[in-house]
C-alpha positions, 0 to 999 in steps of 0.5 A: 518618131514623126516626120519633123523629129526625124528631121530634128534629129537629121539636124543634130547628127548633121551638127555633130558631123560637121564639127568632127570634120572640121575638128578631126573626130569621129566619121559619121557611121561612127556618129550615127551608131552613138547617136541612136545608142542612147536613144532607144525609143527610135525602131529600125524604121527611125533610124533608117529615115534618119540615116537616110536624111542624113547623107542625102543632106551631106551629099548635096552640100559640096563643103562644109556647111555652116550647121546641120540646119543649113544642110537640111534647109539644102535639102528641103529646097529639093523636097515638099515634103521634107520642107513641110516638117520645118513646122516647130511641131512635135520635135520638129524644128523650126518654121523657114525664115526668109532669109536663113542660110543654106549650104552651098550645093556642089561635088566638092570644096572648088580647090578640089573639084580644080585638083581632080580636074587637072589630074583628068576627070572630066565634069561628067565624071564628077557627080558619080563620085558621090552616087551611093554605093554598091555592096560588093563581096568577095568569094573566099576561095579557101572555102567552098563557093557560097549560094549567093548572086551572080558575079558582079560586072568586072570582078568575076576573075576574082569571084566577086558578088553583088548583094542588094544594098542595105542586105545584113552581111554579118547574119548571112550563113556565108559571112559567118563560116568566112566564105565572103568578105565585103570588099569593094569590087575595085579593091578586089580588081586592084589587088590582082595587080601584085603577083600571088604564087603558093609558096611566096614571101609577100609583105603587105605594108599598111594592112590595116584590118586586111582586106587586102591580106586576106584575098592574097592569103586565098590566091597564095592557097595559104601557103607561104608567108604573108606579113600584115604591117600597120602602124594602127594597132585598133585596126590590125587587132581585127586581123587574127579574127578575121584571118582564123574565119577565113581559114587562113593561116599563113598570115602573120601580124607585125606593128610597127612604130612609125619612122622606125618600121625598117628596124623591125623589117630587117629580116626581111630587107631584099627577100620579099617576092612582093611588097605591097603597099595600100597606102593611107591617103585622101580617099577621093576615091571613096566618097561614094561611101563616105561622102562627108570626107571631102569636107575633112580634106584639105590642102595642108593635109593632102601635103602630110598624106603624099609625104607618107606615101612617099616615106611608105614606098620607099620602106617597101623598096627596101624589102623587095628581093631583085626581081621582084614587085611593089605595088602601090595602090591608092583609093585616090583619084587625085594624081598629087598620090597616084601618077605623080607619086610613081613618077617621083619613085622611079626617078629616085630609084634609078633600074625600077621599071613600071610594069603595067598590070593586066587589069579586068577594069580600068584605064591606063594612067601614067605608069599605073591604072586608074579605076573611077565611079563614072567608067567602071562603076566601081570606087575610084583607085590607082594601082602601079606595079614597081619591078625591082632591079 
């Protein structure tokens, strides 16, 4: 391809892009993978430089922009050499006009940059929650250590590494044989905020594809019992898979039917040692890896997202034996489903306490700990831990 027709087909992708967060679709990964499925005659360097167009564009505009070629005419204006293939030349796209429109720079759409600056990050913090990330992995302690990097900067309690961005994971002799899992190095810190004994009964509520499950299952030694629960029965069909090359066998799967997950709980009402509850939700903390999400959010879906939460919580607080734990975690900066959500948990269940859970990262946060991009380099999250009465 030449320079212009990877910049044509940066404009396509970002079209199809831009309609599915405005409609719902698909992400973009997904997107990106279609596009050059049926297009064979692009080599890996094509899809690379497309790729990299792609969310170089996406980053830079902080809503959604009004077509994939407003995007890259954003981007253009950064880049002589990228204005240069608007040359109408060889599937490239058209010469600039005077006049035409580019989408608008920015971290995000204004009523979120103002919703994240009230629940506490700092301007300064805003540009490192769109900074690429870094590929992290996690050490499966079920299996014997690996030859791989050093430990990454905060996550060496865990064991997790650091591998060079764009490395292959899957082709590693190490993924294969189930001694790593990529896991982002917060999602590895955060997980050590629920207790995990050899022996213990713990649910995880919203397992989804359980990378989460996975690293309790190797605290637990895989012994005990570990119930994985979605209500996504695509996403929690890649468990087994996953669990039989990690070596765990501990680990079982349950679906649930959404608004009826108790009745398929009920042997476990009161008796898990800990429940934990990874809920679905905005992913600001996530826009480092998929920055085209702070388009798809909006104000009317953050409502939906928090009233979820609130309804997931509370199935966990009925599942937790006296004593025992909830925690609740979110890859959210936003305090709307962090902060304000335990808040409104302990004022409706009168003897749980907050326990604040000793973190290798992070800062303190109301009752939970809050990890970002800008202060520790990792995805942003809060995590609580519930102590039930």
């Amino acid at each position: 391809m030449t320079p212009g027709a990877r910049t044509e087909a940066a404009i396509e992708l970002l079209d199809a892009i831009i309609t599915a967060a405005r409609e719902g679709g698909a992400a973009a990964d997904t997107l990106i993978a279609r596009y050059f499925g049926t297009r064979r005659y692009a080599g890996s360097k094509d899809r690379r430089a497309v790729r990299e167009l792609v969310y170089a564009a996406i980053r830079l505009a902080g809503d959604v922009p009004p077509s994939g070629r407003a995007a890259m005419l954003l981007l253009a204006d950064t880049d002589p050499a990228i204005a240069a293939t608007f040359d109408g030349v060889a599937h490239g796209p058209a010469a600039i006009g005077p006049d035409e429109v580019r989408a608008e720079p920015g971290i995000a759409p204004p009523w979120l940059i103002e919703a994240l600056m009230a629940s506490g990050l700092s301007a300064d913090a805003l540009p490192a929650l769109i900074s690429r990330a870094t590929l992290d992995v996690r050490v499966n302690a079920l299996k014997a250590a690996p030859d791989l990097p050093d430990a990454t900067p905060l996550s060496r309690a865990v064991g997790g590494m650091r591998l060079p961005t764009g490395t292959n994971v899957e082709a590693l002799p190490a993924w294969r044989d189930g001694s790593i899992e990529v896991q982002d190095e917060g999602s590895q810190i955060v997980g050590l905020a629920m207790p995990a004994r050899a022996g213990d009964r713990i649910v995880d509520l919203c397992a989804g594809a359980g990378g989460k499950t996975l690293a309790l299952a190797a605290r637990m030694q895989d012994q005990g019992t570990l119930l994985a629960c979605d209500t996504d029965r695509t996403r929690l069909s890649r468990l087994p898979a996953r669990a039989e090359r990690a070596g765990a066998t501990s680990i079982e799967t349950r679906l649930l039917d959404p608004k009826s997950e108790l009745a398929a709980l009920e042997t476990w009402h009161a008796s898990a040692d800990g429940v934990l509850v990874d809920a679905p939700c905005s992913g600001t903390g996530t826009w480092r890896r998929n920055p085209e999400a702070r388009w798809r959010l909006t104000p009317d879906r953050l409502v939906r997202l928090v009233d979820t939460q609130r309804h997931v919580l509370g199935i966990g607080a009925e599942l937790v034996k006296p004593g025992g734990s909830l925690v609740y975690i979110v890859c959210s900066l936003l305090d709307a489903e962090g902060r304000e959500q335990v808040d409104a948990f302990l004022a409706d269940h009168p003897g749980w306490r907050a326990e604040t859970p000793d973190l290798p990262a992070g800062r303190r946060h109301g009752f939970g700990i809050r990890l970002d991009p800008a202060n520790d380099g990792t995805d942003g999250f809060f995590v609580a831990r519930l102590v039930a009465p």
